[in-house]
C-alpha positions as CSV (number, residue, x, y, z in Angstrom):
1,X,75.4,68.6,122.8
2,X,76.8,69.1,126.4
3,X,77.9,66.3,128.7
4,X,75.3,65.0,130.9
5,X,77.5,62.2,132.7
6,X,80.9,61.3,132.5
7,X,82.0,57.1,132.5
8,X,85.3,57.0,134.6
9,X,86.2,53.9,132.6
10,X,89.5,53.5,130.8
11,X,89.1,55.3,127.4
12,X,91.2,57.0,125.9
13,X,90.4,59.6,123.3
14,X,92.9,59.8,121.1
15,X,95.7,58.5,123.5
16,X,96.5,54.7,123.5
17,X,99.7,53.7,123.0
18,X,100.3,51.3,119.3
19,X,100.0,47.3,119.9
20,X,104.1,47.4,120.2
21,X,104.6,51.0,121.8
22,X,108.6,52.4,120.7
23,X,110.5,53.2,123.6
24,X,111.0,57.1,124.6
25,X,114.2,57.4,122.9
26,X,113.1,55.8,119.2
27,X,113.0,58.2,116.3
28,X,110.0,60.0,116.0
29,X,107.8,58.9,113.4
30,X,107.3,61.6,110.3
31,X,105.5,65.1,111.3
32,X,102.0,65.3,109.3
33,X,99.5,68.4,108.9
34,X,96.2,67.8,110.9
35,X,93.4,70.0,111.2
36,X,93.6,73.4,110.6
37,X,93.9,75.8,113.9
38,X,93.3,79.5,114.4
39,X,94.6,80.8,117.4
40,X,92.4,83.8,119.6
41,X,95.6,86.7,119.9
42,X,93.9,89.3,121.0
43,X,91.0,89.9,123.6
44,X,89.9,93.1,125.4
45,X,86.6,92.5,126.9
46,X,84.0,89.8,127.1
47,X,83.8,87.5,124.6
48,X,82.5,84.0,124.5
49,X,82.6,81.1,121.9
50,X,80.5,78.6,120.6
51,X,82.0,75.2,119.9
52,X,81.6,73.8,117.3
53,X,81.8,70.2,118.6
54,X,79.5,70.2,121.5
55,X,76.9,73.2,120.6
56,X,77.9,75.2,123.3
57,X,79.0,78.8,124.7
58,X,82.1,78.9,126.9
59,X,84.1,82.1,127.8
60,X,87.1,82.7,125.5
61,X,90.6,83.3,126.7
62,X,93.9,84.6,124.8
63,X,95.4,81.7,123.2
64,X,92.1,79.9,123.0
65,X,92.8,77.3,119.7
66,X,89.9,78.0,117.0
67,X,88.4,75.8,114.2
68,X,86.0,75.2,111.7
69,X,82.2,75.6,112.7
70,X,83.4,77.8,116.0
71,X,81.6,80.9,116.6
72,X,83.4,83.8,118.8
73,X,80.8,87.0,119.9
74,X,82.2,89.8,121.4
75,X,80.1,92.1,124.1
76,X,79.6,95.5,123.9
77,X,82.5,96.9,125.8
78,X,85.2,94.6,123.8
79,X,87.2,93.7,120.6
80,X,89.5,90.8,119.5
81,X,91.6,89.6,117.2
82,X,91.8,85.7,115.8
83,X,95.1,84.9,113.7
84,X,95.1,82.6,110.8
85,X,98.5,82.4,110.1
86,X,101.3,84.6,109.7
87,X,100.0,86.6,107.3
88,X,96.2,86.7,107.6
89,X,94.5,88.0,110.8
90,X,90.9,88.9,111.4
91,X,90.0,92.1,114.2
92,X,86.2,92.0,115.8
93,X,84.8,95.0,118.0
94,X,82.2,95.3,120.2
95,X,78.9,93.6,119.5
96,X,80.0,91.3,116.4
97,X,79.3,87.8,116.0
98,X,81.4,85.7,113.6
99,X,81.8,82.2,112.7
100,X,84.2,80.2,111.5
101,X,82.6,78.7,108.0
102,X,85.7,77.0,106.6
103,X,89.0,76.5,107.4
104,X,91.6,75.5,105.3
105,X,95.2,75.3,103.9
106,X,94.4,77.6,100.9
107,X,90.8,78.7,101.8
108,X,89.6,80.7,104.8
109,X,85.8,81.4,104.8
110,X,84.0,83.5,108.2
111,X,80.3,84.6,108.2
112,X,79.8,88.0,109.9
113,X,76.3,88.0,111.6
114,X,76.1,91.3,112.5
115,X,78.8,94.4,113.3
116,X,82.1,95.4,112.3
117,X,85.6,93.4,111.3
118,X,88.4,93.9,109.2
119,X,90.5,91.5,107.8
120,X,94.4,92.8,107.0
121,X,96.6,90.7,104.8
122,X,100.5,91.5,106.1
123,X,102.5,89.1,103.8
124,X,102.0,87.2,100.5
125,X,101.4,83.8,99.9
126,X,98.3,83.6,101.7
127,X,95.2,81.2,101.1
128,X,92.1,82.3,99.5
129,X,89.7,84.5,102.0
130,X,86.5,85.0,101.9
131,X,83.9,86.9,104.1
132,X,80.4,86.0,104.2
133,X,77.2,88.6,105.0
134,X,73.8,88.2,104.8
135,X,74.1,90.2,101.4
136,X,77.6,90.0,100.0
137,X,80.6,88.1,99.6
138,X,83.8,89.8,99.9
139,X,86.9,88.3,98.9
140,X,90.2,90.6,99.9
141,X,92.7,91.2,97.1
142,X,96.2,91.5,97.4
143,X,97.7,92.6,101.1
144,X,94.2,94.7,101.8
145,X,92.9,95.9,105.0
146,X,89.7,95.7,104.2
147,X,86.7,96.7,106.1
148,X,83.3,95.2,106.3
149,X,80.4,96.5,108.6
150,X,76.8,94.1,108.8
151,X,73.8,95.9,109.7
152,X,71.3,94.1,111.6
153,X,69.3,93.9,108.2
154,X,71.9,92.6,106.4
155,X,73.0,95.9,104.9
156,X,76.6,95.7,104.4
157,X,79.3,98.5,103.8
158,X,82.7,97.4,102.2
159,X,85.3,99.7,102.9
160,X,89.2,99.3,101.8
161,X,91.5,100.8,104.0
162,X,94.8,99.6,101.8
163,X,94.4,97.6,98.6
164,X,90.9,96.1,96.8
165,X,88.4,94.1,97.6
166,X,85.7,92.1,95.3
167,X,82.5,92.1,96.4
168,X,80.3,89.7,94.9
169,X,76.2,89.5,95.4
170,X,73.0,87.5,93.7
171,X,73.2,90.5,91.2
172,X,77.0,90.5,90.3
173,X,80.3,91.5,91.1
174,X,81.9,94.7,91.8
175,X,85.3,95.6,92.5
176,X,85.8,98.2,95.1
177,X,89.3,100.2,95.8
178,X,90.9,102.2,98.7
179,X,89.1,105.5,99.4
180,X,86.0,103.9,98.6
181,X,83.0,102.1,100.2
182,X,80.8,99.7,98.7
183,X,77.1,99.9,100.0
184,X,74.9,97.0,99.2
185,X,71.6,97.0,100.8
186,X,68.0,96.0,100.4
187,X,66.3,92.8,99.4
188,X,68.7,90.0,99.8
189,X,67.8,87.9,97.1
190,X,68.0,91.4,95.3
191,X,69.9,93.8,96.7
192,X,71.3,97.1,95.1
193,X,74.7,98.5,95.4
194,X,76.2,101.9,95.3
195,X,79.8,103.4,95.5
196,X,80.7,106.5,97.7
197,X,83.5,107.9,99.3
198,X,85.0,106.3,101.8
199,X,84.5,107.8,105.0
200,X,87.7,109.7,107.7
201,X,89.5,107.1,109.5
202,X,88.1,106.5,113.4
203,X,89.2,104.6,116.6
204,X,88.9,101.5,114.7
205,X,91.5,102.5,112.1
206,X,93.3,103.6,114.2
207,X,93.6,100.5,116.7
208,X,94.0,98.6,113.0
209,X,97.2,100.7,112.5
210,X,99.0,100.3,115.2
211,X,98.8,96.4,115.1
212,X,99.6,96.0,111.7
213,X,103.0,98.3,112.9
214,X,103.3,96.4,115.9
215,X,103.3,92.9,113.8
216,X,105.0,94.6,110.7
217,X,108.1,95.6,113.0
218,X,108.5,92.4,115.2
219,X,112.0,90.6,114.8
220,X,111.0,87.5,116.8
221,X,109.4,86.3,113.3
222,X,113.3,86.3,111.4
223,X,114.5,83.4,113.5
224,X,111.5,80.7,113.4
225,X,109.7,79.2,110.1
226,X,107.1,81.1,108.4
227,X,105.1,78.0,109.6
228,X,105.1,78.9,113.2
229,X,102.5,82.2,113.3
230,X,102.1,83.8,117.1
231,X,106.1,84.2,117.1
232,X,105.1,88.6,116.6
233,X,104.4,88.3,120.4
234,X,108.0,87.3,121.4
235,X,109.0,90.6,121.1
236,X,108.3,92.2,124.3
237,X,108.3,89.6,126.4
238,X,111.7,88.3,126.4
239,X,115.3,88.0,123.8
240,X,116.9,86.1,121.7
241,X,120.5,84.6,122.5
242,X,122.7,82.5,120.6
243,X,122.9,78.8,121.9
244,X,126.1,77.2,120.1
245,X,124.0,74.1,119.9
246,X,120.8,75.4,118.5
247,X,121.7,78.7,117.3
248,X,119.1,81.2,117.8
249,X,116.6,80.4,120.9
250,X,114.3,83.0,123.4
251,X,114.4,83.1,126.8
252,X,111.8,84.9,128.3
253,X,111.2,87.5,131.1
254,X,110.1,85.4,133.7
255,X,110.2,84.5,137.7
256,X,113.9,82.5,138.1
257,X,110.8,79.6,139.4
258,X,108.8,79.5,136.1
259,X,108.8,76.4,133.5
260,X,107.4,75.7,130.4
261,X,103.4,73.8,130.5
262,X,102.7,75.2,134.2
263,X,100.8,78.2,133.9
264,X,97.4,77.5,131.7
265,X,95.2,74.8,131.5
266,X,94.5,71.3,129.7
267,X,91.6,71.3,127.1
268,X,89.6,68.6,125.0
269,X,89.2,70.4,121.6
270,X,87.7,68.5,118.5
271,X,90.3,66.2,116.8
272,X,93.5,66.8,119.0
273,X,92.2,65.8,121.6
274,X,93.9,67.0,125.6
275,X,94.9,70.5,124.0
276,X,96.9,73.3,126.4
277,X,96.0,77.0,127.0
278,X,99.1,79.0,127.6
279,X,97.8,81.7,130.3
280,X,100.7,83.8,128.9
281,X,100.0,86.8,126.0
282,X,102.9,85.4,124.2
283,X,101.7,81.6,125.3
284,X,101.4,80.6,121.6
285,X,104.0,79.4,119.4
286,X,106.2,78.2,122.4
287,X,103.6,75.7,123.1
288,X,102.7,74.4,120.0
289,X,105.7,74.7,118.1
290,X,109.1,74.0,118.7
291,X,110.9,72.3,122.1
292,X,111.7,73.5,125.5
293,X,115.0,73.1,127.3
294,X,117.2,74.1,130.3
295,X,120.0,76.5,130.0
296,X,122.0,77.4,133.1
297,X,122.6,80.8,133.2
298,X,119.7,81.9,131.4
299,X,117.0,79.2,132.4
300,X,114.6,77.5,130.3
301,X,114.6,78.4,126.5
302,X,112.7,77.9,123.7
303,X,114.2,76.2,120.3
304,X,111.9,77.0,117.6
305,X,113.7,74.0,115.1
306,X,116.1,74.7,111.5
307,X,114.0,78.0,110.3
308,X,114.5,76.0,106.5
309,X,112.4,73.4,107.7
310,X,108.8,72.6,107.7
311,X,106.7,72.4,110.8
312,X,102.8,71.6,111.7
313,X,100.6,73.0,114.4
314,X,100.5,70.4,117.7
315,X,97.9,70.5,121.2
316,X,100.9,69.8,123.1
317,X,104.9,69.7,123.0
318,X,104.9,67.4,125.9
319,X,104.8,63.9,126.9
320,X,102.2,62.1,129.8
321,X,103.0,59.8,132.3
322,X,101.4,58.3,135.4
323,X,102.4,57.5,138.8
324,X,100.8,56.6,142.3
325,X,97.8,53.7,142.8
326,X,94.4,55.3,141.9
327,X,90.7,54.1,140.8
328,X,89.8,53.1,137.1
329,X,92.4,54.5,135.6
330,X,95.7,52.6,137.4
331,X,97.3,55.9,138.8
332,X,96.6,58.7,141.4
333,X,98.1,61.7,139.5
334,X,98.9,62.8,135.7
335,X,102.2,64.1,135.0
336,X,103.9,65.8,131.9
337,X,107.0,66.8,130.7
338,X,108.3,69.0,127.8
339,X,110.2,67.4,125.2
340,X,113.8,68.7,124.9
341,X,115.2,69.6,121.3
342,X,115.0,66.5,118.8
343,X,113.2,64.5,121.2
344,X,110.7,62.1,119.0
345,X,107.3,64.1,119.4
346,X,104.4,61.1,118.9
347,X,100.7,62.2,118.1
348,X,97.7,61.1,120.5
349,X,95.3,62.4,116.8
350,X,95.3,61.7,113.4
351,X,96.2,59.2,111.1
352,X,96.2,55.6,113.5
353,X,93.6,56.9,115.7
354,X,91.2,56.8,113.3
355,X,91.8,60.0,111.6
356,X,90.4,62.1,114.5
357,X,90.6,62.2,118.4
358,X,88.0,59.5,118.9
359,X,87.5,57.2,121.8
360,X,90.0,53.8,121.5
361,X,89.6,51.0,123.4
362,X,92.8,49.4,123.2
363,X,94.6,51.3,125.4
364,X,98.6,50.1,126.0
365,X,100.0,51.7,128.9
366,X,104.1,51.7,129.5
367,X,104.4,50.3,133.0
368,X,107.7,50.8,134.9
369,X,109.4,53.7,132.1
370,X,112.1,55.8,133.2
371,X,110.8,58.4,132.8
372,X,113.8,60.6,134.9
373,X,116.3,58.5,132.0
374,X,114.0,58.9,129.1
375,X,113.5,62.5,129.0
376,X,116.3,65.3,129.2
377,X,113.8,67.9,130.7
378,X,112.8,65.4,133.3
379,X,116.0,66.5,134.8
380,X,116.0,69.9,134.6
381,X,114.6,72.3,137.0
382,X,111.2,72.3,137.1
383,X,111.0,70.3,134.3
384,X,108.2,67.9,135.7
385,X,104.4,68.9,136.6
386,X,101.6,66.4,138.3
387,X,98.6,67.2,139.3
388,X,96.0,64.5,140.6
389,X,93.3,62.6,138.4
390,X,90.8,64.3,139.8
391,X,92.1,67.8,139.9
392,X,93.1,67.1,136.2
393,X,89.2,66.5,135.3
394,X,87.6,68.9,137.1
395,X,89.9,71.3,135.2
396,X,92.0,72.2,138.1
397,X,95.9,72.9,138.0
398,X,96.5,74.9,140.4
399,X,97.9,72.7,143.2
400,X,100.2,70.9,141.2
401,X,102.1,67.6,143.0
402,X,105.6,66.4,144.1
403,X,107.1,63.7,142.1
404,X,110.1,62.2,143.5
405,X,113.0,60.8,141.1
406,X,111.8,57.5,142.7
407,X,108.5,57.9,141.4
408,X,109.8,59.2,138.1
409,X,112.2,56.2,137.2
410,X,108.7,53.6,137.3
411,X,106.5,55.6,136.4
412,X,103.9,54.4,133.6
413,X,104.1,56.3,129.9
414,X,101.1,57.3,128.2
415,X,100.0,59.1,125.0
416,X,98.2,61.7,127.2
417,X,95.7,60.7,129.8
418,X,93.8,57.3,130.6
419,X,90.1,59.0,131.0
420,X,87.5,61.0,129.0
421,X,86.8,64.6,129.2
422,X,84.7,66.2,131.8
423,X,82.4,69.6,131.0
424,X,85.4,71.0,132.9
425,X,87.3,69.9,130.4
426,X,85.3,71.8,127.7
427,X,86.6,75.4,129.4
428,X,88.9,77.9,127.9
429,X,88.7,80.0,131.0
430,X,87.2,80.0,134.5
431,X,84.9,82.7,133.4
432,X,81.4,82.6,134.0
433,X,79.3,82.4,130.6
434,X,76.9,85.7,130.4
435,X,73.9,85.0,130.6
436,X,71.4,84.3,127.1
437,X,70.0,87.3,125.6
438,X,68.3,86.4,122.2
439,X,69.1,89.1,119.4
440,X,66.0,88.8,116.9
441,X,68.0,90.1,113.8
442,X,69.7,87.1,113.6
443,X,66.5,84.5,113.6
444,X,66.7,83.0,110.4
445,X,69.6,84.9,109.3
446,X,71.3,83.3,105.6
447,X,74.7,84.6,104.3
448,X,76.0,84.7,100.3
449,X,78.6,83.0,99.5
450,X,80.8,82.7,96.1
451,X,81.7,79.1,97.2
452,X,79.8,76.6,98.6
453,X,82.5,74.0,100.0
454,X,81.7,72.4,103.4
455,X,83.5,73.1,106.1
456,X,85.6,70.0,108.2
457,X,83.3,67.9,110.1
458,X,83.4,67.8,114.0
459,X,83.4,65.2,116.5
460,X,80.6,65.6,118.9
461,X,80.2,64.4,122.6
462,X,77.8,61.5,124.1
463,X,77.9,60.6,127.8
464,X,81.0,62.4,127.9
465,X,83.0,60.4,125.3
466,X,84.1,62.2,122.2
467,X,81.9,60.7,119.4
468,X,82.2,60.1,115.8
469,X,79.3,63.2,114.7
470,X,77.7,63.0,111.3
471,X,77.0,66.3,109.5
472,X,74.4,68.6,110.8
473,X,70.8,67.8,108.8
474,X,71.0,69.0,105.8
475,X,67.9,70.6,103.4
476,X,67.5,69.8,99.9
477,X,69.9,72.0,98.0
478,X,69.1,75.3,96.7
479,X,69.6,77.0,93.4
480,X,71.5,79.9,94.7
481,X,74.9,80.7,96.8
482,X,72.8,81.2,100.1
483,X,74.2,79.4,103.7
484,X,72.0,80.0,106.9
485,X,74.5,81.2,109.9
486,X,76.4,78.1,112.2
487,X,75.2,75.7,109.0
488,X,77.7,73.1,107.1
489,X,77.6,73.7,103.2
490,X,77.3,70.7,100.9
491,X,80.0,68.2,100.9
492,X,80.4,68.7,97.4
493,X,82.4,71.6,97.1
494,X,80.9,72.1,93.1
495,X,77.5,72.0,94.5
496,X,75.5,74.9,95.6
497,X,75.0,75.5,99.4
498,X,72.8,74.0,101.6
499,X,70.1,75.7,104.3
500,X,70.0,74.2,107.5
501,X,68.1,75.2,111.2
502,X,69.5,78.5,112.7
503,X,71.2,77.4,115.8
504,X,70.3,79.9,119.0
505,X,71.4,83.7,119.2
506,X,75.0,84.8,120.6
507,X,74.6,85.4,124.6
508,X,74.2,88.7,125.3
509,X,75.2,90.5,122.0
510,X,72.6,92.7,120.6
511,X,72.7,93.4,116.5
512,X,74.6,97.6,115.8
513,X,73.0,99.1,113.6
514,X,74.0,101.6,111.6
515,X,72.9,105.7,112.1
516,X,72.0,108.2,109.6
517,X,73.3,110.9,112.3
518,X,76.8,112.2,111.1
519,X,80.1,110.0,112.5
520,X,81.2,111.4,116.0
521,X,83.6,109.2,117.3
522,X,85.5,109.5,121.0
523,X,89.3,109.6,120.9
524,X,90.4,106.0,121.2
525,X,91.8,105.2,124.7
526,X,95.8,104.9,124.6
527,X,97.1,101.5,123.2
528,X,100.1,99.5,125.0
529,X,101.6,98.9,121.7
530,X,105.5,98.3,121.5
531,X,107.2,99.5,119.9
532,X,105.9,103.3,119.4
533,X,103.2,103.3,116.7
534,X,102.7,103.9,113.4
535,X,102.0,107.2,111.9
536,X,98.0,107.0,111.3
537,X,97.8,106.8,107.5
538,X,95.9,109.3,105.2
539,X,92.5,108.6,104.1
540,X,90.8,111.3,101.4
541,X,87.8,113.2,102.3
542,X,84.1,112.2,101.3
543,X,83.5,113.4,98.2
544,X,80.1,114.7,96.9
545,X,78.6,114.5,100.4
546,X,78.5,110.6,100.6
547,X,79.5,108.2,102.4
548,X,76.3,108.1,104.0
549,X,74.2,104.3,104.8
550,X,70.9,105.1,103.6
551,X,71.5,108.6,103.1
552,X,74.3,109.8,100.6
553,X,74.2,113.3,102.7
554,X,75.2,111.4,106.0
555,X,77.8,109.2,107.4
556,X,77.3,106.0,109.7
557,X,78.1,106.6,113.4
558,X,80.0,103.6,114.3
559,X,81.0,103.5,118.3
560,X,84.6,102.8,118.8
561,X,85.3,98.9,120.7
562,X,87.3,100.9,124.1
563,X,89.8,98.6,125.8
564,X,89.3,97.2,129.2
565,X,92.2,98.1,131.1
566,X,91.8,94.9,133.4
567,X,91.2,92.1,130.7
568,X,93.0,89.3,129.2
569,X,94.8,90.5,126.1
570,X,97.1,89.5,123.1
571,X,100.8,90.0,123.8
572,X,102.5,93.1,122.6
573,X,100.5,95.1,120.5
574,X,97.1,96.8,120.9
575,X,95.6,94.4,123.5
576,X,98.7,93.4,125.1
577,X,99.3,92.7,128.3
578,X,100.3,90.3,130.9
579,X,103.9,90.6,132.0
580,X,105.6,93.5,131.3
581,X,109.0,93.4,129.2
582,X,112.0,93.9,131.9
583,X,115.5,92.7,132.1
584,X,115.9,88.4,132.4
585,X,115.9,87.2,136.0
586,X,118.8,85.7,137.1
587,X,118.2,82.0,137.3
588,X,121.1,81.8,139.4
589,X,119.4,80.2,142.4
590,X,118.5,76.7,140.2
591,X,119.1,73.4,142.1
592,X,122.5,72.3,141.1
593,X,123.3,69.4,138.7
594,X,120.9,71.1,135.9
595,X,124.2,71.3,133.5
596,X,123.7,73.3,130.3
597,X,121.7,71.0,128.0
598,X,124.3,69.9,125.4
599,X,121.9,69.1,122.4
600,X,121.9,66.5,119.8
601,X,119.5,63.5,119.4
602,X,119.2,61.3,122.5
């Protein structure tokens, strides 16, 4: 449901202080998981996303944060990537529509609409995945790269590129191995399978390749915990040093007049609540992970925490305050500041705030904090951003505002910021939304599924204020493993699926179908991918003329996703882009009195 009107009243979703608020310096009260979060790495193209909270289409942007019931479609001239974790990654090209069915600690389930994706598998130790299509269920085995191409009929080819695959349908299970490609097609209540060979490698596989060497040979991944993902992006965008302190920490290649929570933008996303969107390709893990501090000589670094340790996504490394007189909310402009190494880190989500970021009316507000006392990075260079109340809801932080040392030592804390989101608020990216184009393959469209566990519930929106949502109307339950597309399961994970209403077509995506003509495919436009990239691996020849979808003599034509040289894209590998990798900048022109930070809990 999108917001129709907005209450400037004192609300805060997900951000009021306790009855007794700790001061700044306390201890930090004990790190918990919340809701699982996939984060967009990669996006060459257009590409827009359906949230899963409020029903609607925004346009994506790298970094954009991903959760269960969100739908991403990608345009005919794009492809993207969406990382999982640090092991699991899922690549879309053009003209694919996917959705986000379940997300979990140990289960992943996406429904594939229509088009191509394959899901790769770097590193053991990864949570049950499972890919939905109208006709088949596909569950990757092992570290696989796996393949899987959706008709609009349904028709689904299942092609392992390394490793196996199971592919389960209403008639059975099969299990299908590298050099091979599962064909199910037909009736999908009663669909029939065939094997053939699998057919050459094309640009897809190829773009496939040199990401998984790009990831496989990053170094960035060796000095933070296999719990922060996103780190494979470091690489070329800036080095590690030793900090005597912290050990191990990366400074990046930036301007000498960058800082850390300046360059992006604030969003509301379901449960977290005020959520940033690092503009930077590498604008991941920093930001959600770890702390931020000043280091003369080298400027601001990033400590990703004890490797040994065990850490949990967060919207926001940072902490809010207010200053100036304003309307409603007490204050003319919202600041923030990153928190320094082993500064207490306190949750505006989750358990005390009802278990979700929902609206709380008893907001506590710390009046007169010092804030320039409080927080190390307060003091550093750059270490403070403001923007006005009204530039901060309209989405707009661009023209960031001074903040004197006066202003800093009375300012008022907050967990975040005293108002509800805007629609501006509900952005990923300035971008305008293309417009609706309804693709009639996917009216109606169900998918087969070997499970049938719901998916985590959203909050939805009502006159602007996040809202406690119920589940989406559910049918009566069937006597099969069938889910309609952008539709909650049953809430019983041992209970079959339930149907619900087909929500409205991806915006300007048409379904790709599949061609008897033989496979021509263009040579893939050159990749940024550093460093140099893999050898293209060896795939056997069709065998027995197959490998043909609908014809065993003939071979699918499936168009290549070409890059967009001026797009947004995921740092480093295929994709990549934003600032290139060069030689530090000298931070040598700092304001003086930002001494080296000298660590330890404060």
């Amino acid at each position: 449901m999108a917001i129709r009107s907005i209450s400037y009243v004192l609300l805060i979703a997900g951000f009021a202080m306790a009855q007794a608020p700790a001061p700044p310096d306390a201890e930090a009260p004990p790190d918990e998981p919340g809701r699982q979060v996939a984060r967009l790495s990669i996006l060459d193209g257009d590409a827009q996303i359906k949230r899963g909270d409020t029903g609607e289409w925004v346009a994506a942007a790298v970094n954009t944060p991903l959760m269960a019931a969100d739908s991403l479609a990608v345009g005919s001239n794009g492809r993207a990537e969406i990382q999982f974790d640090q092991s699991n990654f899922l690549r879309i090209a053009a003209d694919t529509e996917v959705r986000l069915w379940a997300l979990e600690d140990r289960r992943i389930q996406i429904q594939v609409a229509h088009g191509l994706v394959t899901w790769r598998v770097l590193r053991q130790g990864s949570p049950v995945a499972e890919i939905n299509t109208p006709m088949a269920a596909v569950q990757p085995v092992g570290q696989p790269a796996v393949r899987v191409e959706v008709a609009p009929d349904g028709s689904t080819r299942v092609t392992p590129h390394h490793g196996e695959a199971e592919v389960s349908s209403p008639r059975g299970q099969e299990q299908v191995r590298e050099g091979n490609t599962l064909v199910v097609e037909g009736q999908a209540e009663t669909p029939t399978s065939r094997t053939v060979a699998a057919p050459p490698s094309d640009g897809w596989d190829q773009f496939n390749d040199q990401r998984d060497g790009f990831l496989t040979r990053a170094q960035s991944p060796r000095y933070a915990s296999p719990d922060i993902y996103g780190t494979e992006d470091l690489d070329p965008y800036g080095r590690w040093v030793n900090d005597p302190n912290y050990g191990q920490v990366w400074s990046p290649n930036v301007p000498a007049s960058w800082a850390p929570y300046r360059a992006g933008r604030w969003v509301w996303t379901d449960y977290y609540g005020w959520t940033w969107v690092d503009d930077a390709p590498w604008g991941w893990a920093p930001f959600h992970y770890g702390s931020w501090y000043f280091r003369v000589g080298y400027g601001w670094c990033w400590f990703p925490g004890p490797r040994q340790q065990h850490y949990f996504y967060h919207p926001a490394m940072v902490a809010f305050f207010g200053v100036g007189g304003g309307v409603g909310v007490g204050f003319g402009s919202v600041g923030w500041v990153p928190l320094a190494p082993f500064e207490p880190y306190r949750p505006w989500y989750g358990r005390g705030y009802g278990g979700r970021a929902l609206v709380v009316n008893n907001v506590t507000v710390v009046n007169n904090t010092n804030i320039y006392n409080s927080f190390r990075n307060a003091r550093a260079f750059n270490g403070v951003t403001a923007v006005s109340v009204n530039d901060f809801r309209a989405g707009n932080y661009r023209h960031p505002v001074a903040v004197s040392q006066g202003q800093l030592t009375s300012a008022s804390l907050v967990r975040g910021t005293p108002f509800t989101p805007t629609q501006s608020n509900l952005r990923f990216s300035d971008r305008a939304v293309s417009p609706l184009r309804v693709n009639p393959g996917a009216a109606n469209q169900r998918f087969y599924s070997r499970s049938a566990g719901a998916p985590q519930g959203v909050a939805g929106f009502r006159g602007g204020a996040p809202q406690s949502a119920p589940a989406r109307n559910a049918a009566p339950a069937q006597n099969d493993a069938w889910q309609r597309f952008g539709s909650p399961a049953a809430a019983n994970p041992g209970a079959p699926a339930r149907v619900q209403e087909q929500p409205r077509a991806a915006p300007g995506f048409g379904g790709q179908r599949f061609s008897t003509q033989p496979r021509t495919v263009a040579p893939p436009a050159p990749l940024q991918v550093a460093p140099p990239v893999v050898r293209q691996r060896q795939v056997p020849p069709p065998q027995n003329g197959g490998g043909g979808f609908g014809a065993p003599t003939r071979q699918p034509q499936m168009r290549p996703a070409p890059p967009n040289p001026g797009v947004q894209r995921g740092g480093g590998g295929p994709g990549g882009g934003g600032r290139p990798a060069g030689p530090p900048p000298r931070n040598g022109g700092a304001p003086k009195g930002n001494e080296r930070d000298r660590g330890g809990k404060h």
